[in-house]
Structures are given as structure tokens and as C-alpha cells.
C-alpha positions in Angstrom: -47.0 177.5 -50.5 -48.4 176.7 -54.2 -45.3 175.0 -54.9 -45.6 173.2 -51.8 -49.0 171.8 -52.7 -48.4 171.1 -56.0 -44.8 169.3 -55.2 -47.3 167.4 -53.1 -50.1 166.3 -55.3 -47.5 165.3 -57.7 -45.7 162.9 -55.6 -49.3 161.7 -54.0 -49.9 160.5 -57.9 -47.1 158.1 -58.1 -46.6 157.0 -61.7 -49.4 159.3 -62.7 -52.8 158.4 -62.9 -52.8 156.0 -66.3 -50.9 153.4 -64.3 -53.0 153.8 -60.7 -56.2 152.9 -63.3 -53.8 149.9 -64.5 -52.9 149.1 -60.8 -57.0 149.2 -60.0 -57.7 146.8 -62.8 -55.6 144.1 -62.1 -57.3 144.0 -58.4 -55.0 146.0 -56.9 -54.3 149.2 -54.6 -52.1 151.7 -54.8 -48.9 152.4 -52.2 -51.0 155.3 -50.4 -54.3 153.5 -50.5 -52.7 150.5 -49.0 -51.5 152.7 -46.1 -54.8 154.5 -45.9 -56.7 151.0 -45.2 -53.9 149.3 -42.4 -53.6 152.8 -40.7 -55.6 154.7 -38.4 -57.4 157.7 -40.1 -54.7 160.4 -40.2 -52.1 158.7 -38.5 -49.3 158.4 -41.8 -46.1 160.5 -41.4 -44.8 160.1 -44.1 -40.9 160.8 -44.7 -38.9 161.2 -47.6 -42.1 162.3 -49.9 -39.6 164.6 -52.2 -36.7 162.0 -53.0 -35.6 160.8 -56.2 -33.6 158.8 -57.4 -29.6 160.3 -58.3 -29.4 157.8 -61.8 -28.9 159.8 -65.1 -28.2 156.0 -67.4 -30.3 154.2 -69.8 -32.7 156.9 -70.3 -33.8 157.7 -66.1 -32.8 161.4 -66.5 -36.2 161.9 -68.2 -37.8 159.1 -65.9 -38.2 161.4 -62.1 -41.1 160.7 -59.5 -41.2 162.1 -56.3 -40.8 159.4 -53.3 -38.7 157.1 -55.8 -41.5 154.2 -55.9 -41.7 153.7 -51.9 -43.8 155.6 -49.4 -42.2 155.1 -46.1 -43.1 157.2 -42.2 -44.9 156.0 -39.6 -48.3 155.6 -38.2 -50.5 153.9 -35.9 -52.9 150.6 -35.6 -55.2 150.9 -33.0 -53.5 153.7 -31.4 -50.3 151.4 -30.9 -47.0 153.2 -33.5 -45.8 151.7 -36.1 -43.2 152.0 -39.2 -44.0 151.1 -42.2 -43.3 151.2 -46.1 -45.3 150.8 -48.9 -43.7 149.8 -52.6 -45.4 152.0 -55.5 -45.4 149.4 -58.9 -47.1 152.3 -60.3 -43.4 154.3 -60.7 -40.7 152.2 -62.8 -42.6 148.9 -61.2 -41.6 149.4 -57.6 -38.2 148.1 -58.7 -35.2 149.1 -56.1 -32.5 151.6 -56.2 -30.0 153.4 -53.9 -32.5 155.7 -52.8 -35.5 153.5 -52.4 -33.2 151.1 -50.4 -32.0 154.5 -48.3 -35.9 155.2 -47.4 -36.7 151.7 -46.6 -33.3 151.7 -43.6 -34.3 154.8 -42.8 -37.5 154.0 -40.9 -36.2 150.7 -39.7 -33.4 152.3 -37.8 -36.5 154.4 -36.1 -38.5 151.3 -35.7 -35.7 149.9 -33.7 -34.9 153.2 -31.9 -38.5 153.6 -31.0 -39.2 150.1 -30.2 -42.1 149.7 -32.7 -43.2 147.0 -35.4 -41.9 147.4 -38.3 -44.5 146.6 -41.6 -43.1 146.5 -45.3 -45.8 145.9 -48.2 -44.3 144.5 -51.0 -45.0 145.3 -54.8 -42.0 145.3 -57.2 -40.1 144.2 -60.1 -36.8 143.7 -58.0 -34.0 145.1 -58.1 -33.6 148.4 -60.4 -31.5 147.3 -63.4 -30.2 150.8 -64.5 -28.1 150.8 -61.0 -26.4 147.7 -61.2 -25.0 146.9 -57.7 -26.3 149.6 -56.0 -29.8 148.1 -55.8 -27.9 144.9 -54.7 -26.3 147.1 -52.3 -29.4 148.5 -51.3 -31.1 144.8 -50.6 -27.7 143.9 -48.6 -28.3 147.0 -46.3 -32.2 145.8 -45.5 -30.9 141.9 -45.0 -28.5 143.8 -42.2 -31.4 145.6 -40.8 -33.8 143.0 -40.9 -31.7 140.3 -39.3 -30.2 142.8 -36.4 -34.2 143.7 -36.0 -34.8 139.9 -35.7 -36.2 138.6 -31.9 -36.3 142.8 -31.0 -39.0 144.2 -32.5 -42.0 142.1 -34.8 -41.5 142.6 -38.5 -44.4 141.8 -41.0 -44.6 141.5 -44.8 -47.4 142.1 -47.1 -46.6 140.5 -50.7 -49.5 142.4 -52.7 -47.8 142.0 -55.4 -44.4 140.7 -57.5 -41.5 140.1 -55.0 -38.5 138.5 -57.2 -35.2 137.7 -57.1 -33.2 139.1 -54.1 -36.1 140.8 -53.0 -37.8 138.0 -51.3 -35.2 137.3 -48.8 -36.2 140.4 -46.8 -39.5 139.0 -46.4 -38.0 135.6 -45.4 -36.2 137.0 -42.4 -38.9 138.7 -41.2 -41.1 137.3 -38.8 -44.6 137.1 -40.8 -45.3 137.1 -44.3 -48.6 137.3 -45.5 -49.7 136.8 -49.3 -52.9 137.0 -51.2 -55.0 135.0 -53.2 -53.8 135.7 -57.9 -52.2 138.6 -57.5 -49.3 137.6 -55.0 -46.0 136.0 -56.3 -42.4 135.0 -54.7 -39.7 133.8 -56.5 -36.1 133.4 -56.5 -35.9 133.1 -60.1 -39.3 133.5 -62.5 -40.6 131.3 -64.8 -38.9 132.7 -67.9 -35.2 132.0 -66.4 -37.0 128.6 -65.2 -37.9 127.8 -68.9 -34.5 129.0 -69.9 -32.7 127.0 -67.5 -34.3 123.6 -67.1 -37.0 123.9 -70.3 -39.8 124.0 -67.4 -43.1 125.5 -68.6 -44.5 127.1 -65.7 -46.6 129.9 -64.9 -46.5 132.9 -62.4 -49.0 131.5 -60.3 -48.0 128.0 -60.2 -44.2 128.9 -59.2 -44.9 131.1 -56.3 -48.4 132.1 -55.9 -49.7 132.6 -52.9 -51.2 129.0 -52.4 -47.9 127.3 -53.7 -45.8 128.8 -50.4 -48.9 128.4 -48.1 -49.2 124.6 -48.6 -45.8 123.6 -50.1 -42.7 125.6 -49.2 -44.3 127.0 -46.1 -43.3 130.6 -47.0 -46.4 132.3 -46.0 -48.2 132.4 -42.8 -51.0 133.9 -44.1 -53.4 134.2 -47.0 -55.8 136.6 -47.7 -58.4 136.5 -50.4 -58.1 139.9 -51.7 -55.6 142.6 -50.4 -58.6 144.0 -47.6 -58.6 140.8 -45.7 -54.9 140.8 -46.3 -55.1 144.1 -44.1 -57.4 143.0 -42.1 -55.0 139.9 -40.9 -52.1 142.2 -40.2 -54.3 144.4 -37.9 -55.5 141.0 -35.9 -51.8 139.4 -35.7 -50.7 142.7 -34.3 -53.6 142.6 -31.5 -51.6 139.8 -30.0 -48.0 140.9 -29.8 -45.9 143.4 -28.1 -44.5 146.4 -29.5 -40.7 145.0 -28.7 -39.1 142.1 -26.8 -38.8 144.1 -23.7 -42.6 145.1 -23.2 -45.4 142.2 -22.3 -48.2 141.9 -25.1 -51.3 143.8 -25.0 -53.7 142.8 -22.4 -57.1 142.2 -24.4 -60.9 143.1 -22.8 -62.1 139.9 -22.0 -66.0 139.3 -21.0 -65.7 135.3 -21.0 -66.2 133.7 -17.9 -62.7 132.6 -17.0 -64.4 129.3 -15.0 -66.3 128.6 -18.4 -67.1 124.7 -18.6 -67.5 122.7 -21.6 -68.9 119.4 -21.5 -68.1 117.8 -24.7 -64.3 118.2 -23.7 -65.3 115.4 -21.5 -66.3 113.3 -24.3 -64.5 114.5 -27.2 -61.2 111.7 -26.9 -63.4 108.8 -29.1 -63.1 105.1 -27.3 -60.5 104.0 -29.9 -57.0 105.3 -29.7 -57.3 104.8 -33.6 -60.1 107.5 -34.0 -58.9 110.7 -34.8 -60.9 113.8 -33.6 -60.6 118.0 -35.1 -57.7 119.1 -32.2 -58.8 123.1 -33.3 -62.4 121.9 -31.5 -60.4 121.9 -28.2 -58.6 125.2 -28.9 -62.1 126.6 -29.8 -63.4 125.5 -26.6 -60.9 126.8 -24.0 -59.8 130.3 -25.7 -61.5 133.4 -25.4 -64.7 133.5 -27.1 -63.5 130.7 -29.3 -61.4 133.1 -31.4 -57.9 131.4 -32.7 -56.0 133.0 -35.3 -54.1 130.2 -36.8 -50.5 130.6 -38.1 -49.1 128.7 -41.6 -53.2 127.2 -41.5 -52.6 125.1 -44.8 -48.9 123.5 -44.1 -47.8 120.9 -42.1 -51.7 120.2 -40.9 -50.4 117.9 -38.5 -49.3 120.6 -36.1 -51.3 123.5 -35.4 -49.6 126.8 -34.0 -51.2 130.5 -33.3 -52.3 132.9 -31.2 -55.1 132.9 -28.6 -56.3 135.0 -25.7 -56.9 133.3 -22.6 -58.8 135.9 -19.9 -57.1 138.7 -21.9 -53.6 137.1 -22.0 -51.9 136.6 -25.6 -50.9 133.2 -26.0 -49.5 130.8 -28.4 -50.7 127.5 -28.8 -49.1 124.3 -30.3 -50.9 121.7 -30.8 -51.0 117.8 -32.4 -53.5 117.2 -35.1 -55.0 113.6 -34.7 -57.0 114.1 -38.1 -53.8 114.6 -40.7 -50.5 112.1 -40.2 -52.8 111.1 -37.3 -50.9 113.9 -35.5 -47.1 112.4 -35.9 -44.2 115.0 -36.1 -42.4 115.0 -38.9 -39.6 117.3 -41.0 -42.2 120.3 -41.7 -44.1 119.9 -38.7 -40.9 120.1 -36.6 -40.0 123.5 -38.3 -43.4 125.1 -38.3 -43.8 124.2 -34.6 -39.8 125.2 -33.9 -39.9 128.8 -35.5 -43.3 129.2 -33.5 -42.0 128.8 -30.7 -38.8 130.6 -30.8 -41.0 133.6 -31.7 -43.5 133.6 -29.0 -40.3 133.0 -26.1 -38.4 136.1 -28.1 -41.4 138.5 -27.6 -42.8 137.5 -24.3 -45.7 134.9 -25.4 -46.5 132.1 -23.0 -47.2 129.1 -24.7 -49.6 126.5 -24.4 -49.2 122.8 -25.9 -51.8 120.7 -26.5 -50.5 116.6 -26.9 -51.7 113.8 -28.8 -48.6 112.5 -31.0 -47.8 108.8 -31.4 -44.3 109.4 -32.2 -42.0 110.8 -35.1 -43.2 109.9 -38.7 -41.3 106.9 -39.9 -40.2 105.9 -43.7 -37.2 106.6 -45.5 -37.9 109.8 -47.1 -38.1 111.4 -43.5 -34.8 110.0 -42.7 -33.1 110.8 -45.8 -34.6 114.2 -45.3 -33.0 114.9 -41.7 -35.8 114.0 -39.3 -33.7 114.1 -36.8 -32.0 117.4 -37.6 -34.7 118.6 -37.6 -36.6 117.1 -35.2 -33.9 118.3 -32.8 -35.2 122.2 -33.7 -38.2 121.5 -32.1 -36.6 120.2 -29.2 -34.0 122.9 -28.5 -36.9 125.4 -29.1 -38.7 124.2 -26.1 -35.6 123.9 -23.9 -34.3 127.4 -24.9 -37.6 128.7 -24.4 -37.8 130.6 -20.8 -41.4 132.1 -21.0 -44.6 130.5 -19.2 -44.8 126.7 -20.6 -48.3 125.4 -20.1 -48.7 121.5 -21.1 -51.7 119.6 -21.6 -51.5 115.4 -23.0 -55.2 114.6 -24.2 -54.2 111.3 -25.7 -51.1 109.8 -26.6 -47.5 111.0 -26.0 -45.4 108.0 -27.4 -41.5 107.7 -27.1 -39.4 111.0 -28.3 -42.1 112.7 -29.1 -43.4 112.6 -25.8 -40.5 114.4 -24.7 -40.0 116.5 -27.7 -43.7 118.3 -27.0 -42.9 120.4 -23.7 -42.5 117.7 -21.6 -41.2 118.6 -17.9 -38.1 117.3 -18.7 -37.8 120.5 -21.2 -38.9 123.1 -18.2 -42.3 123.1 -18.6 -44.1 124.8 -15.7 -47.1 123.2 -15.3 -47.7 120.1 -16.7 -51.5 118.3 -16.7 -52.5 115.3 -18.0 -56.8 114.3 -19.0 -57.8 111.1 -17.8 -57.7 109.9 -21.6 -53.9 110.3 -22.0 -51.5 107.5 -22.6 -47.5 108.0 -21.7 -45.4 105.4 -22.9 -42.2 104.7 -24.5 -44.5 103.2 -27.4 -48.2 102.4 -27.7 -49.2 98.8 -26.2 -49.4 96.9 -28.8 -46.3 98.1 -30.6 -45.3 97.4 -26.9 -46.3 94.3 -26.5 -45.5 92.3 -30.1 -42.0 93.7 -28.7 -42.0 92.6 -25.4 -43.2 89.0 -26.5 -41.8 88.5 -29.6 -40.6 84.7 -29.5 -44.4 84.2 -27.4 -46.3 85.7 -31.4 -43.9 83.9 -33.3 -45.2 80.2 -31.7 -48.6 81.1 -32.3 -50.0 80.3 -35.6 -53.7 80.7 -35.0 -54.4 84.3 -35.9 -57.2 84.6 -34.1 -55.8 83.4 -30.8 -52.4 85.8 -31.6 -54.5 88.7 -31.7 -56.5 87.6 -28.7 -52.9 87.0 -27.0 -52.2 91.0 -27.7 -55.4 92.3 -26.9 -55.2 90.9 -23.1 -51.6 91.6 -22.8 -52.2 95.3 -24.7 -54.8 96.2 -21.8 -52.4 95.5 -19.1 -49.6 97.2 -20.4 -51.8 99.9 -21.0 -53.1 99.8 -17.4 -49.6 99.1 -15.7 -47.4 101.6 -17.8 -49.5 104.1 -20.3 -51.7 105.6 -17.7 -51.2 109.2 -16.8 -50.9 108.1 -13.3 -47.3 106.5 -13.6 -46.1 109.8 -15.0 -47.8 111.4 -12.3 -46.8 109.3 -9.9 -43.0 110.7 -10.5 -44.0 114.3 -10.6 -43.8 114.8 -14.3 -47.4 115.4 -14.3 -48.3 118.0 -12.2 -52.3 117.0 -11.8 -54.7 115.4 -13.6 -57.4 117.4 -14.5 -61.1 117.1 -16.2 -61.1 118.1 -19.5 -64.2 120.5 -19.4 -62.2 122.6 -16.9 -59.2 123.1 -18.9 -59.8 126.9 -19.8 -60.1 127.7 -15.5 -56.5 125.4 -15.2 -55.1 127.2 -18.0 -55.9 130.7 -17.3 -55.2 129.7 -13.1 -51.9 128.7 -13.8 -50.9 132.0 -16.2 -51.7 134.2 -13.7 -49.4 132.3 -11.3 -46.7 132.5 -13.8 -46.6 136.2 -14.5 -44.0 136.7 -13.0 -41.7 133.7 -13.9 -37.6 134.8 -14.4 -35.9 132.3 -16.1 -32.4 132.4 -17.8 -30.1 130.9 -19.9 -26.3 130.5 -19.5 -24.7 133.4 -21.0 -23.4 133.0 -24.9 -22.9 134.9 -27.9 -25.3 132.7 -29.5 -26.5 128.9 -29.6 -25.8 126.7 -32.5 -29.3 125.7 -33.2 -29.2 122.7 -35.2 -30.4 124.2 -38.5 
């Protein structure tokens, strides 16, 4: 038994206490206090706490911890299990080797057996050198597990920490990853083989810091100031989703009024169709107690994708944003909104989308880039998508894009329109200097040429951009007030609770990637 405890205490200090103080001075916790924060209060199981690792080279016969740099069992968050591991920089820098990796696929295997998330928080130096490939062999066995996990159970990562080389791919194929603020970094290759390379100067921070892959690459989903908020946006993603792709999300306490009305949804669509307005002041409005958490915040601003409740009920939302690109799709917009929705339809999500998108971005850097590529995610997203499909147009749904945002022509359930919306193949007055081309070119009076538009604008708009044509073929289902959008919303989830919808039967599609 004194052997036991001391075995114990000796593995609890990682790298030994010199290099916890150097951990807590660079603003960072340690593996165990990590899991003592996201955890319930005597929850951990921990597994594995007596490995080591089986390399005698290079001098790492005299270098032994207990638990091999990773602390890996299970535990719960808010009662509800999950697995999790926890990378100790403190012993040999968290860096991988045969038996690190061997923990790590050990408690996914029992996160897939059980059916529970699976959380990995991320704080190494890579791959263990001293073992050549059988760290690489060791990041090729979490790849398998992570991708084979993909669409069954959630998987989250927490970068608190370095994560180079080969290591970030696991994070990559997981579902979430979630970074924080100076101490976070992701990198294929760091800034010394950078400098080597191409003769770039570049720092840590500037390469793949945490606000480099939340507004550029698009890496991150979320960002936390410090590591405790970091925690503290794990626990609140996990409120909204299911423990595995065969089990409904958690059904939140909800003491809003579910026929809550808000007024200034009535007026919030300005006069002018050129007048942007905040989209996330209409998500505010209609969710449960105005609570949103918003997914990959800082990229692609002109779409906005998260989670909601809506009388208990976790939803996702999609939605335009008139007040960036004035809410057009384009090539990162397309993606965001795409791998959003392909998450929410694999773990039982309904989703709500909220229009006002003039079209597709245009230029030549979009088309060189693949627009329609990968504009075409976005649309086989939707059409694959078989859980409840709630659509509401506010303003404008012009051309493709009109179609593209879970229109009823991609099996959306229930479709509504406001009174502001305009459907069309293109706005009116891109309409009408189309329409009556060789008419503008005779007029040479710019004054009477716009006047010629504005008339002709008005009764295009009246004739064809109306939500009433649409609805007049049944690809609106109603037309609704927008200060009772929450009641319409939360009436028509209920009513599809038990929508059964399937696909044809395939190994896989060939999303167009």
C-alpha cells in the first residue's frame, strides 16, 4: 500500500515540480489540472497511470515518468460520460511515442464502444524523436481512429499549447478545435524550418497562433482568452450535442415563453435593400433567452453558423450577414456553412436558416479559387442533409444562392418567407438594365436613364421579387410576421420530431471537395 501511494504521487507530479512551476509561469496548467477544471469533481478515471515508455536510445533509459506524458480515462461533464486525454509538456514536452500513442487509442476505442464524446487537450512538442517511426506510427493509428469516430460520436480538441508537425492533423479531423489567446500554436512546419526553407522571418505567434487560424485559415472554431474560458467553451458546446449519432441532443430547461413577440423584428429590415443590418440581432431575438454560441465567430463574417436552443431544442442556425460582403457566399463562407451543416445532420441537429444573400461573390479571385467547387459543398450539404430543415428569407434570395440556402427545392420542411423578402433570379435593377438593355443604351440623359430604371425596378419588383410569387407555387410555405418568428419556429420543430428521411443506399457520396 506505501508503494502504491508513492507510485501514485510520483506519477501525479509529471515532470517533477521544477517544470509544473515553469508550466504555471508561462500561463499555463498542468495535464491533471486541466482535467480537474473541464470535469466534474471526482469524476476522472484515469487509466494507464503506471506506463512508460519501452525506449532505451539517445539517453531515455535514464529519462522514466509514469503515465508517459499523457493522462488519459474517463469522466463526466455535467453528469453526461466522457473520454478524454490530456498531454503533459511537463514530461519530455508532451512529445509522442509508442506508448503515449497506445494510451491515447486506448480510450477512443471505449469512447466509440460506449458511445461517448471523445476530448483530447493538446500540449506537445510532436512527435518523440528518439523513436523514429514509431511515433509516426503512433499518429497514423489516432488519424484511423479519429476518422472511423468521424459523424459517430463528437470529438473536440483543446490546443493549450504547441501542436506541430503531424500532430495537428488529429485535431483537424476532429469535429471542434478550440485555441487560446499567446499560448496556443498550430503548425505543419514552425518558423525555424520556415526561415530555412523560404528565408521567412516569422514568429510563433504570427504562423499559427490562435488568432492567425481563427480569422485566416479557419482552423479553430473557438478562441478562448486564457485556458479557463477555453474550458468553459468546451462545457457549453457540449450542452448542445448528443452523446452519439444515434441518441437526440439534450433537451435544455427552458422558462422563455415559447409565443415571445418582438417588435423590432417588425422593423429591423431598413427601407433600402442597400442598408445592411447586424443578422445575430435576429438570432438574439428568436432563441432562448437570447443565448447563441457562435461557431468559427471571426472567419468568413458573412455567414454565421452555431448553436441555439429553441423551447429546450438544440439547434443549429445558418445564417446571411448583411453587414460584411453585404451577406454574399463566397469560397470560405461556402465551407464554413457546408462542414456546419454536415455536422448538425450527422448528430441529429435540426437546422434553421436565416436568408438575406444577393447572390455568390463575383471577381476573378473567387473563380480562380473554385467558387463553384465549392460552392457546390454547400449545396450538397443541404440536399444530403435529412434532419428537420427550418427556412426563413428576411430579405433577398437572389439567383443560385437562393437555392443554395435551403431552399424547398433542397427538402426543406418548412419554408416562410417575412413580408420584406425579395425572390428573384437577380435583384431588379440588375434585372432590369438586363431586360432593357438596347431601351438604356438610347438614352443619354442620365437623369432620365435612372428615372427609366427606377419605374421599371418597382414593377419588376412588385410583379416577380415579392414573396407571394414564390408562395404562390408552394415553395413558400406561409408568410409570416417577423415578430412571431420564435412561436413559427419552435411550432414547426415540434411537428417535425419525428421526421424519417433517407438517402439512397451507398458506400459513400463523392462530395465535391
Amino acid at each position: 500500500m506505501k508503494r502504491l501511494i508513492a507510485e501514485r504521487e510520483k506519477a501525479r507530479l509529471g515532470g517533477g515540480q521544477k517544470r509544473i512551476d515553469a508550466q504555471h509561469k508561462k500561463g499555463k496548467f498542468t495535464a491533471r489540472e486541466r482535467l480537474n477544471l473541464l470535469l466534474d469533481e471526482g469524476s476522472f478515471e484515469e487509466y494507464d497511470m503506471f506506463v512508460s515508455h519501452r525506449t532505451t536510445d539517445f539517453g531515455l533509459d535514464k529519462e522514466k515518468f509514469l503515465s508517459d506524458g499523457v493522462i488519459t480515462g474517463h469522466g463526466t461533464i455535467d453528469g453526461r460520460l466522457v473520454y478524454i486525454f490530456s498531454q503533459d509538456f511537463t514530461v519530455l514536452g508532451g512529445s509522442l511515442s509508442e506508448t503515449n500513442a497506445l494510451k491515447i487509442c486506448k480510450v477512443m476505442d471505449q469512447a466509440m464502444k460506449m458511445g461517448a464524446p471523445f476530448i483530447g487537450i493538446n500540449d506537445s512538442g510532436g512527435a518523440r524523436i528518439q523513436e523514429g517511426v514509431r511515433s509516426l506510427a503512433g499518429y497514423a493509428s489516432i488519424f484511423q481512429r479519429n476518422t472511423m469516430a468521424s459523424g459517430v460520436i463528437p470529438q473536440i480538441s483543446a490546443i493549450f499549447g504547441p501542436c506541430a508537425g503531424g500532430a495537428v492533423y488529429s485535431p483537424a479531423l476532429t469535429d471542434f478545435v478550440v485555441m487560446v489567446e499567446k499560448t496556443s500554436h498550430m503548425f505543419v512546419t514552425g518558423p525555424k524550418v520556415v526561415k530555412t526553407v523560404t528565408g521567412e522571418s516569422i514568429t510563433d505567434e504570427d504562423l499559427g497562433g490562435a488568432s492567425v487560424h481563427a480569422t485566416k485559415s479557419g482552423v479553430t472554431h473557438f478562441v478562448g482568452a486564457d485556458e479557463t474560458e477555453g474550458i468553459l467553451l468546451i462545457k457549453k458546446l457540449l450542452s448542445y450535442l448528443p452523446q452519439n449519432n444515434l441518441e437526440e441532443p439534450p433537451l435544455a430547461i427552458c422558462d422563455d415563453p415559447v409565443d415571445r413577440l418582438d417588435d423590432k423584428l417588425n422593423s429591423i429590415i431598413p427601407e433600402k435593400p442597400s442598408i445592411p443590418y447586424d443578422i445575430k440581432d435576429v438570432i438574439h431575438s428568436i432563441a432562448d433567452n437570447g443565448e447563441f454560441l457562435e461557431v468559427q465567430r471571426q472567419y468568413a463574417r458573412n455567414i454565421v453558423v452555431g448553436f441555439v436552443t429553441f423551447n429546450g431544442i438544440s439547434t443549429g442556425i445558418v445564417a446571411n450577414q448583411p453587414n460584411y460582403l453585404a451577406g454574399c457566399l463566397d469560397i470560405n463562407a461556402s465551407c464554413k456553412a457546408a462542414r456546419f451543416v454536415r455536422f448538425c445532420d450527422a448528430f441529429n441537429i435540426p437546422i434553421v436558416t436565416l436568408v438575406d444573400v444577393p447572390g455568390f461573390l463575383p471577381g476573378s479571385a473567387q473563380e480562380f479559387d473554385g467558387i463553384i467547387t465549392n460552392g457546390a459543398k454547400l449545396i450538397f450539404a443541404y440536399a444530403e442533409a435529412t434532419v428537420p430543415k427550418i427556412t426563413i428569407i428576411l430579405r433577398k434570395a437572389y439567383g443560385g444562392a437562393y437555392i443554395v440556402m435551403s431552399s424547398k427545392h433542397l427538402r426543406g420542411d418548412v419554408n416562410y418567407a417575412w413580408p420584406t423578402a425579395e425572390i428573384a433570379v437577380m435583384g431588379p435593377i440588375g434585372a432590369i438594365e438586363v431586360l432593357f438593355n438596347r431601351d438604356l443604351n438610347a438614352i443619354e440623359d442620365l437623369e432620365e436613364r435612372a428615372r427609366f430604371v427606377a419605374e421599371n425596378a418597382a414593377e419588376y419588383r412588385e410583379k416577380f421579387s415579392n414573396p407571394y410569387e414564390a408562395a404562390k407555387f408552394g415553395y413558400i410555405d406561409d408568410i409570416i410576421e417577423p415578430r412571431n418568428t420564435r412561436f413559427r419556429i419552435i411550432r414547426s420543430l415540434q411537428s417535425l420530431l419525428t421526421k424519417k428521411d433517407n438517402n439512397p443506399p451507398k458506400k459513400h457520396s463523392t462530395l465535391p471537395l
